[in-house]
C-alpha positions in Angstrom: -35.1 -2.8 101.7 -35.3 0.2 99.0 -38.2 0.2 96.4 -35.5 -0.5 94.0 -34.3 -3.6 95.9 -37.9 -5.0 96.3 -38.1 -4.7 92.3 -34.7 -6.3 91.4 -35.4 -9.2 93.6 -39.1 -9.8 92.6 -37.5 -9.7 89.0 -34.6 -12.2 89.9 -36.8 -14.4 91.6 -39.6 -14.5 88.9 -36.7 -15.4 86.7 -35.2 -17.8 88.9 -38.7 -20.0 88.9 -37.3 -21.4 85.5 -34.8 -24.4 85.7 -32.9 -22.2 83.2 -33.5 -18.9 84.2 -32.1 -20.3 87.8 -29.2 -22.1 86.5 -28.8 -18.8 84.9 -28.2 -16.4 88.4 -26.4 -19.6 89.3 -23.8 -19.1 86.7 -24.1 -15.2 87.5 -23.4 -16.0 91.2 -20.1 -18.1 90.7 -18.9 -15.6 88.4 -19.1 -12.5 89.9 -17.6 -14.3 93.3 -15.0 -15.7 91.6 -14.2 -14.0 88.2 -12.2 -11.0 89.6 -13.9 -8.9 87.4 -15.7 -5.7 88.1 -19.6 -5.7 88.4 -21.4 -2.9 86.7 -25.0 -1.9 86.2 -27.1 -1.3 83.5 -25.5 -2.7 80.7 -23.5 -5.8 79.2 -20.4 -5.0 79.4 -18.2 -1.7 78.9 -18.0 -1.3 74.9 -14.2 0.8 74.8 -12.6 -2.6 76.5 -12.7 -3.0 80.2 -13.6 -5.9 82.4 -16.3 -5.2 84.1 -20.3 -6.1 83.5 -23.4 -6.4 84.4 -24.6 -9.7 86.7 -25.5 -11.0 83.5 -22.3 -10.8 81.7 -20.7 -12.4 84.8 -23.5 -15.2 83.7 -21.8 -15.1 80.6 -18.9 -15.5 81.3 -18.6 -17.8 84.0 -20.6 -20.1 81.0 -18.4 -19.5 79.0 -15.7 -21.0 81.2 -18.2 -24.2 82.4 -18.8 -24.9 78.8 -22.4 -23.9 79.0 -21.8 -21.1 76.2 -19.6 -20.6 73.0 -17.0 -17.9 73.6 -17.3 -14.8 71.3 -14.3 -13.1 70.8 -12.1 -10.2 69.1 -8.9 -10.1 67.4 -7.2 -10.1 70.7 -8.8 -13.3 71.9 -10.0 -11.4 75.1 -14.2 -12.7 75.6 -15.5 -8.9 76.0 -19.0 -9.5 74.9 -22.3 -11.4 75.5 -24.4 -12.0 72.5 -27.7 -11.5 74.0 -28.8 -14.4 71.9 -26.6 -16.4 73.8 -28.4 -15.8 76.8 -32.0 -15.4 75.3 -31.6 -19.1 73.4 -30.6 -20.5 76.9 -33.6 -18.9 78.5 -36.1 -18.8 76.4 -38.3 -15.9 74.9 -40.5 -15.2 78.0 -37.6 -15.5 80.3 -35.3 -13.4 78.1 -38.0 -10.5 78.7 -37.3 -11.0 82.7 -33.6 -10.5 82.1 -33.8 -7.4 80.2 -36.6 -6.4 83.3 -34.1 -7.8 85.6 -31.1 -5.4 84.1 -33.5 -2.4 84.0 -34.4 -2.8 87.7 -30.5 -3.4 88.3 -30.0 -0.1 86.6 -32.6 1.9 88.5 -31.3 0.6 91.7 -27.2 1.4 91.0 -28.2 4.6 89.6 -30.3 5.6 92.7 -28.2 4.3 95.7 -25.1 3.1 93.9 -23.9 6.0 92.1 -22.5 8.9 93.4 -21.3 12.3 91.7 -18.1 14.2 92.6 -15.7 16.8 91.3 -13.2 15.6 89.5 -10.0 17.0 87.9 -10.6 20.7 86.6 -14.4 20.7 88.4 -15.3 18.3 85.6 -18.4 16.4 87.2 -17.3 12.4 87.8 -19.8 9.5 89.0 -18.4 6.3 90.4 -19.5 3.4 91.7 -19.5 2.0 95.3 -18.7 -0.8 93.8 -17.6 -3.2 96.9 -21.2 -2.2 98.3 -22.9 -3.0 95.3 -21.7 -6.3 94.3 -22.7 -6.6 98.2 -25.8 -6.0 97.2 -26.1 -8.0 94.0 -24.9 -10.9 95.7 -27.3 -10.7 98.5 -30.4 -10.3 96.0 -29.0 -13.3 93.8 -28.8 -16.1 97.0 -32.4 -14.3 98.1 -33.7 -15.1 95.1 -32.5 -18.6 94.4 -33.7 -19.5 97.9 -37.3 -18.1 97.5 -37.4 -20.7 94.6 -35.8 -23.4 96.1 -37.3 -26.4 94.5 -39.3 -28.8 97.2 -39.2 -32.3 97.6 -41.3 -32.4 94.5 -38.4 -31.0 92.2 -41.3 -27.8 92.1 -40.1 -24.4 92.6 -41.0 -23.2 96.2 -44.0 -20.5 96.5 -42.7 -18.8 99.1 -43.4 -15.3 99.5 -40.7 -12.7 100.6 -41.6 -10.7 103.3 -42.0 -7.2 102.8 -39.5 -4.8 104.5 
């Protein structure tokens, strides 16, 4: 596990210790398994249209669809954004600071192993995105973080410690 991936999941899992914040990477979970939507780093959503975003907007989204959050939406009834009120009302203040923390290490750690730079068309410079590989990735660090906080018996958050790779 990269230095990047220790810091993603540390955040995740700090933010998953909240009833919330876990319900939260819940919703992001479901969603970017089941949305068919592309999974980006480093920001809500693509602002010229698109359907991809960030683990967060998947969060969104999928809450959107379960009820959990209002739909905001353009003229064209499409749901292309996710008022980060939205999410930081559902969280809380404190936890709202791990999310932004949690889509900083995101975009440190697509950026460093996710992104890779090519030649396109006329030797203009193009990056793209493993992006099978990374929701791989995502995925992985979600389910490893909701199961270090697994509540107990007691309904408590677990305490366990990830072991360091």
């Amino acid at each position: 596990m990269t230095r990047e991936e220790r810091t993603a999941r540390s955040e995740l899992t700090a933010l998953a210790r909240d009833d919330q914040g876990r319900l939260l990477l819940q919703l992001a979970l479901r969603g970017i398994q089941d949305s068919g939507r592309g999974l980006t780093y480093g920001c809500w959503v693509k602002r010229d249209g698109g359907v991809s975003g960030c683990l967060f907007q998947h969060a969104y989204w999928q809450g959107v669809a379960e009820g959990v959050f209002k739909p905001a939406e353009v003229p064209s009834g499409e749901i292309t954004e996710v008022p980060s009120s939205e999410i930081k009302d559902f969280v809380g203040e404190e936890d709202f600071a791990l999310v932004m923390r949690s889509i900083r290490a995101f975009d440190a750690l697509g950026k460093r192993r996710f992104r890779h730079w090519s030649l396109g068309p006329h030797g203009i410079p193009l990056r793209t995105l493993d992006e099978e590989e990374w929701q791989s990735t995502v995925e992985g660090l979600i389910v490893d973080a909701l199961a270090d906080t697994r509540p107990d018996v007691s309904g408590q958050p677990s305490r366990r410690v990830a072991p360091v790779t």
